[in-house]
PDB file of N, CA, C and O in Angstrom, chain B, residues numbered from 101:
ATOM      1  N   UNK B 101      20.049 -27.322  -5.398  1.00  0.00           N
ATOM      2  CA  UNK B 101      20.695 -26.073  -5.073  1.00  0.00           C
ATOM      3  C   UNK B 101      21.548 -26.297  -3.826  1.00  0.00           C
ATOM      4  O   UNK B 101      20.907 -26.810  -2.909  1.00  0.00           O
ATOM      5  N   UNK B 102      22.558 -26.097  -3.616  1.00  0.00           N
ATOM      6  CA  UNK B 102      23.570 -26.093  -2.651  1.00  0.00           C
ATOM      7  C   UNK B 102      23.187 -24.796  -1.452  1.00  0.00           C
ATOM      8  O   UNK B 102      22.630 -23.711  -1.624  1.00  0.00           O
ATOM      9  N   UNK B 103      23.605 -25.275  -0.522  1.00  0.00           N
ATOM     10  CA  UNK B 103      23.854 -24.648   0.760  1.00  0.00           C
ATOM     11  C   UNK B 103      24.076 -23.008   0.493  1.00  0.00           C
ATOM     12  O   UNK B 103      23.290 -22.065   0.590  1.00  0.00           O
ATOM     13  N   UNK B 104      25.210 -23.065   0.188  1.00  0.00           N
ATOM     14  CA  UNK B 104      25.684 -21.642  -0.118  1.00  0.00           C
ATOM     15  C   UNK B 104      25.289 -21.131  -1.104  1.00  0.00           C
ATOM     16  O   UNK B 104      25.832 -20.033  -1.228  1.00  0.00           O
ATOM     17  N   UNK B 105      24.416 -21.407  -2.125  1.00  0.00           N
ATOM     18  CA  UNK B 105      24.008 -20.836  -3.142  1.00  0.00           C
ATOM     19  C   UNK B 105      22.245 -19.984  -2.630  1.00  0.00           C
ATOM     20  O   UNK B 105      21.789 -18.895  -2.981  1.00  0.00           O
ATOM     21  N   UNK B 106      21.751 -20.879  -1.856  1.00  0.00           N
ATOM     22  CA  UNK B 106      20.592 -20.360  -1.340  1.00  0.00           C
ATOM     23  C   UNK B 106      20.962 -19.265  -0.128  1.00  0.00           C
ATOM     24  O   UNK B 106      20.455 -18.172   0.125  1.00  0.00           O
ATOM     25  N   UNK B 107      21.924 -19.913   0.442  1.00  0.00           N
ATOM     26  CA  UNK B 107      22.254 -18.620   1.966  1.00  0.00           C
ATOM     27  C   UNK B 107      22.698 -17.605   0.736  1.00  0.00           C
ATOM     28  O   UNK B 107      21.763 -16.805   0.707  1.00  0.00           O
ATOM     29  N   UNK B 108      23.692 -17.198  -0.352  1.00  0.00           N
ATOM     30  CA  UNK B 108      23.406 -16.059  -1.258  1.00  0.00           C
ATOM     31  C   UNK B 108      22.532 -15.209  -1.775  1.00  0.00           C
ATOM     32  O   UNK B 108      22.632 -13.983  -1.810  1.00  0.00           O
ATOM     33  N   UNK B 109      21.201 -16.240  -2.396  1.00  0.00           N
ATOM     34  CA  UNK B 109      19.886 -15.959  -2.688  1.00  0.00           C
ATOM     35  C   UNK B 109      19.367 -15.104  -1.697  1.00  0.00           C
ATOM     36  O   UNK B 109      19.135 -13.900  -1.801  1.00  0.00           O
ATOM     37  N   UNK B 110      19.183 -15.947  -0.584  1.00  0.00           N
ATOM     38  CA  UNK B 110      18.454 -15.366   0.450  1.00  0.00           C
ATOM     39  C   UNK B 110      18.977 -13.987   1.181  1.00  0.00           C
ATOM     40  O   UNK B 110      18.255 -13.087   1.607  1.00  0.00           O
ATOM     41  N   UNK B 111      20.392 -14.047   1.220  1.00  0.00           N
ATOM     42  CA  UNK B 111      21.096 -12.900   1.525  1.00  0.00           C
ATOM     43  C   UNK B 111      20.699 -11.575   0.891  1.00  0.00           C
ATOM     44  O   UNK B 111      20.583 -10.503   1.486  1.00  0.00           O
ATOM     45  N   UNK B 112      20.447 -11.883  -0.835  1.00  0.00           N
ATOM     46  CA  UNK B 112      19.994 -10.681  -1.274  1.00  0.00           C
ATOM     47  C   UNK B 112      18.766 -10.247  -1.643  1.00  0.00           C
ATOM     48  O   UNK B 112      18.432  -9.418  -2.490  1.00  0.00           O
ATOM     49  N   UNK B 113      18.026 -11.036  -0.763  1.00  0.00           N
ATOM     50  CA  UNK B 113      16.426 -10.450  -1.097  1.00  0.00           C
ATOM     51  C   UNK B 113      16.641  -9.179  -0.003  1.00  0.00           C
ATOM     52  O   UNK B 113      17.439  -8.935   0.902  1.00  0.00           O
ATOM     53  N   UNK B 114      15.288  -8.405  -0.704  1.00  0.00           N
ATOM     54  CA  UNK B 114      15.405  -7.151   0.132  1.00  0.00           C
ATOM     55  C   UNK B 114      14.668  -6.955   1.438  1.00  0.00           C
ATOM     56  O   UNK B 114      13.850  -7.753   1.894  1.00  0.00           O
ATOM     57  N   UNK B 115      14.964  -6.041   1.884  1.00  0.00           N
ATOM     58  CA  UNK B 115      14.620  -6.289   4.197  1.00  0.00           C
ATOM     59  C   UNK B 115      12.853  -6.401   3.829  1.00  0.00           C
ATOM     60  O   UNK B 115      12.225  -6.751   4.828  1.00  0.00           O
ATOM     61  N   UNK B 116      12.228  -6.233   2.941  1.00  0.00           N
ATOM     62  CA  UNK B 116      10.633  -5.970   3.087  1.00  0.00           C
ATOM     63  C   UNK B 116      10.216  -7.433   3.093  1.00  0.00           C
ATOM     64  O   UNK B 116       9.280  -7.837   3.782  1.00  0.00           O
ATOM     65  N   UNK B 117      11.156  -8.437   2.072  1.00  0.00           N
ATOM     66  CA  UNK B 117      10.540  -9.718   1.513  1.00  0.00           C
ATOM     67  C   UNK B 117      10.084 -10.510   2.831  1.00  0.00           C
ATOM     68  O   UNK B 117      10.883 -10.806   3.720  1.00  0.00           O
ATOM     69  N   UNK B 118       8.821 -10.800   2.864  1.00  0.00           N
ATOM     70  CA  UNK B 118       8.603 -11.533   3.779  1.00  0.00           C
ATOM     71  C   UNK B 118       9.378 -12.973   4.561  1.00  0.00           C
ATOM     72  O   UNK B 118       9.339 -13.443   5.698  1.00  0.00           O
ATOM     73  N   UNK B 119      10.194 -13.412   3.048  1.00  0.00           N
ATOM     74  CA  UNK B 119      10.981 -14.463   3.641  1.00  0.00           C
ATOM     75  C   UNK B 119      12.129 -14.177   4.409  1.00  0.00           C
ATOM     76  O   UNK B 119      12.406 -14.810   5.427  1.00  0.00           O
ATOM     77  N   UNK B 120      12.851 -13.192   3.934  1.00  0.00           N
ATOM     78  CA  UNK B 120      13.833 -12.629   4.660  1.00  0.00           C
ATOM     79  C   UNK B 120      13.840 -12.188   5.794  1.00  0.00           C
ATOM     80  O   UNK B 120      14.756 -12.199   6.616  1.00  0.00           O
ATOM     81  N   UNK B 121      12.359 -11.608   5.905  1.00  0.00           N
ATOM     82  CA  UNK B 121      12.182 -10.874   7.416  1.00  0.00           C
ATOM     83  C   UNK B 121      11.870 -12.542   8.317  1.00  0.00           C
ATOM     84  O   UNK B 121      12.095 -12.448   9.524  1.00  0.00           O
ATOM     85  N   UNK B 122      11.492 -13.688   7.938  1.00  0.00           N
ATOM     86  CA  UNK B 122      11.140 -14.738   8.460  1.00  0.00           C
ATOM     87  C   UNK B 122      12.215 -15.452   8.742  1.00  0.00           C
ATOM     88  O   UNK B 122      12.203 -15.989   9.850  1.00  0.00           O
ATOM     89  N   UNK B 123      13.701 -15.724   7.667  1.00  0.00           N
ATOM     90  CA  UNK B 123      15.177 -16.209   7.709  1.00  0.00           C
ATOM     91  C   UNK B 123      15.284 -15.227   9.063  1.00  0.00           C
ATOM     92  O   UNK B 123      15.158 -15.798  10.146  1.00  0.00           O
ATOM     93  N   UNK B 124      15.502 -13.827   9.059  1.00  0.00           N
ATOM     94  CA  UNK B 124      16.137 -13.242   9.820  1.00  0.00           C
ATOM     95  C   UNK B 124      15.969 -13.484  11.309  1.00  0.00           C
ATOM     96  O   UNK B 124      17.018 -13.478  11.953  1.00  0.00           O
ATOM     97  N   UNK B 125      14.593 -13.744  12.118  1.00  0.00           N
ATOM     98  CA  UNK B 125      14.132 -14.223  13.336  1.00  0.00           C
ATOM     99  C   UNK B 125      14.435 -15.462  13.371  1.00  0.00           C
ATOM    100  O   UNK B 125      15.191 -15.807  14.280  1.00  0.00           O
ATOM    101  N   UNK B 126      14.057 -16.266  12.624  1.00  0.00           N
ATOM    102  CA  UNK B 126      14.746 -18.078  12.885  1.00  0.00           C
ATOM    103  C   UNK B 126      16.215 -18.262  13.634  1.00  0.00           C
ATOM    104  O   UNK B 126      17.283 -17.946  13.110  1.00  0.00           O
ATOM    105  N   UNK B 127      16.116 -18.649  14.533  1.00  0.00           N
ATOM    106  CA  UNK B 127      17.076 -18.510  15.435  1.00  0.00           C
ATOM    107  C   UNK B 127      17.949 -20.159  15.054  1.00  0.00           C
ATOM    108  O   UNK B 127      18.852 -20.549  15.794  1.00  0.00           O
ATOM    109  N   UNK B 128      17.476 -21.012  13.755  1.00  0.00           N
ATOM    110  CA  UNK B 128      17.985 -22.156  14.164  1.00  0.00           C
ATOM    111  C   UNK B 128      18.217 -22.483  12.631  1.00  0.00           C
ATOM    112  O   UNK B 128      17.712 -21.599  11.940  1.00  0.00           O
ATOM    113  N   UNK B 129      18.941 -23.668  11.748  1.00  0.00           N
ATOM    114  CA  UNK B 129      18.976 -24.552  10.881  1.00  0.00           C
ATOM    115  C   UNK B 129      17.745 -24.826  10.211  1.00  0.00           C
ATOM    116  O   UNK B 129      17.405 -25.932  10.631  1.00  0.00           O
ATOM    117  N   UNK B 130      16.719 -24.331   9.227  1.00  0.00           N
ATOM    118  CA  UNK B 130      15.483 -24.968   8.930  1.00  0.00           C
ATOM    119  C   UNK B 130      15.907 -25.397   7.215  1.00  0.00           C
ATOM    120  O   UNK B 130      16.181 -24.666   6.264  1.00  0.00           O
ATOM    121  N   UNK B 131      15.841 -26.533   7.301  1.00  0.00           N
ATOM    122  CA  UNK B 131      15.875 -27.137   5.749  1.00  0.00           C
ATOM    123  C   UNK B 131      15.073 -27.972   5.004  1.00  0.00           C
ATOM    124  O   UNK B 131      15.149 -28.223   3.801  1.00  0.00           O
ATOM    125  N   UNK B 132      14.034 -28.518   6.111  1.00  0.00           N
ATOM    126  CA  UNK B 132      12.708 -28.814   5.337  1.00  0.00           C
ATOM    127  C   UNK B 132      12.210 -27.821   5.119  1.00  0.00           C
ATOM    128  O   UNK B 132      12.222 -26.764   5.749  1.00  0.00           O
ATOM    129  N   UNK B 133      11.307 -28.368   3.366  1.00  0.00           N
ATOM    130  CA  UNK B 133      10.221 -27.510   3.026  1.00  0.00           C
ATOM    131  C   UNK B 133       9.089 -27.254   3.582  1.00  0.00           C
ATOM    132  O   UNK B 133       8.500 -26.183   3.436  1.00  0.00           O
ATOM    133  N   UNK B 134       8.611 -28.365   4.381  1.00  0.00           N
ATOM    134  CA  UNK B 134       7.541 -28.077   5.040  1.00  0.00           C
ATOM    135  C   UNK B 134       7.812 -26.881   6.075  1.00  0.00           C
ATOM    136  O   UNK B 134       7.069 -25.899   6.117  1.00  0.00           O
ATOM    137  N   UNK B 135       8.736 -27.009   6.760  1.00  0.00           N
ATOM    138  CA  UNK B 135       9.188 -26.321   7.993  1.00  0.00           C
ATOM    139  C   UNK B 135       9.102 -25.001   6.937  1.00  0.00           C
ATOM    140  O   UNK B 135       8.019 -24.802   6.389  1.00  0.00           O
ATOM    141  N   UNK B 136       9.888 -24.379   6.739  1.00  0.00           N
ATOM    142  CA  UNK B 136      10.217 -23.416   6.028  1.00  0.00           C
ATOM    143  C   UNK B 136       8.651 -22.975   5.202  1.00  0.00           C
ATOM    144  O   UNK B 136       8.451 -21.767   5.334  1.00  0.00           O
ATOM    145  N   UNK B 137       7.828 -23.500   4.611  1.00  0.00           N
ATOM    146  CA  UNK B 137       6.695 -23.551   4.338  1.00  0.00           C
ATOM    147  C   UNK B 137       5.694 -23.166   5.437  1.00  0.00           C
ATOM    148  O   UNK B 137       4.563 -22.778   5.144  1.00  0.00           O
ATOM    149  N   UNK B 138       6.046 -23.259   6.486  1.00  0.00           N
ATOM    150  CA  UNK B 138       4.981 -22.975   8.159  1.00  0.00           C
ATOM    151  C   UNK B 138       5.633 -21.588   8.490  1.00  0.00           C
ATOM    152  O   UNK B 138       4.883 -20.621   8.628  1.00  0.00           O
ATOM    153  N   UNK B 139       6.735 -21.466   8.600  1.00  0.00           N
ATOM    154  CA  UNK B 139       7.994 -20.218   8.886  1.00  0.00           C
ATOM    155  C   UNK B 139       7.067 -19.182   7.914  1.00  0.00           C
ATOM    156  O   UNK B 139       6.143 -18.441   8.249  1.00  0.00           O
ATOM    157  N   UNK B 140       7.460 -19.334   7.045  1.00  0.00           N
ATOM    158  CA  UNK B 140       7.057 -17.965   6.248  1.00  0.00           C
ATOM    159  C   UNK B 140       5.430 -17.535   5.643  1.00  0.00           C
ATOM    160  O   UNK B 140       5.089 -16.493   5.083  1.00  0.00           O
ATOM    161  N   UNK B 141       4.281 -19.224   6.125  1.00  0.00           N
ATOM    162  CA  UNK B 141       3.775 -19.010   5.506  1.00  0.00           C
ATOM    163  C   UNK B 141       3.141 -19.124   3.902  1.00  0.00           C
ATOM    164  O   UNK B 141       1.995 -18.954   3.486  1.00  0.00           O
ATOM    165  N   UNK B 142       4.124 -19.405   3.365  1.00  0.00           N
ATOM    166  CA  UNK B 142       4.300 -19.747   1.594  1.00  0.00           C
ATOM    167  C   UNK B 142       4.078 -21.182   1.497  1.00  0.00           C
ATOM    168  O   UNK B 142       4.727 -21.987   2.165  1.00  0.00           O
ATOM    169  N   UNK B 143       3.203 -21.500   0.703  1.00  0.00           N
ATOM    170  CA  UNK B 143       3.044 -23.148   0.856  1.00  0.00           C
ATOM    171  C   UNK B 143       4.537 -23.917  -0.268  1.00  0.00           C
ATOM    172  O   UNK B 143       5.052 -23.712  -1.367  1.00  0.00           O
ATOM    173  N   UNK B 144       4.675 -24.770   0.806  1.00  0.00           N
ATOM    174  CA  UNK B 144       5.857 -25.544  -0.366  1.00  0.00           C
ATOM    175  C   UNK B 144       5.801 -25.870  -1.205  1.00  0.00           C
ATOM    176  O   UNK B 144       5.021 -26.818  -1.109  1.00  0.00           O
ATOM    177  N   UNK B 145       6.178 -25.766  -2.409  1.00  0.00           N
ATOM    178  CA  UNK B 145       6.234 -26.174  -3.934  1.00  0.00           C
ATOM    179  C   UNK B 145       7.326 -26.437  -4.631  1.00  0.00           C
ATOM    180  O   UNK B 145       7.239 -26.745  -5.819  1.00  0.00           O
TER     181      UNK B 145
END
């Protein structure tokens, strides 16, 4: 999945989704799964 196809995705989840509310505070670049997996909580798969 490309860059801009996920910043889209993610753009349109709605303000409740936990990931979104987790994208939205990240103040930085996270593109590991693991990382992103600790961030939100959600184990990577």
């Amino acid at each position: 999945m490309s860059t801009r196809r996920f910043l889209v995705l993610v753009t349109g989840l709605p303000g409740e989704s936990k990931f979104a509310r987790a994208w939205a505070r990240t103040p930085r670049a996270v593109s590991d799964p693991a990382e992103i997996a600790a961030i939100t909580g959600i184990p990577a798969g």
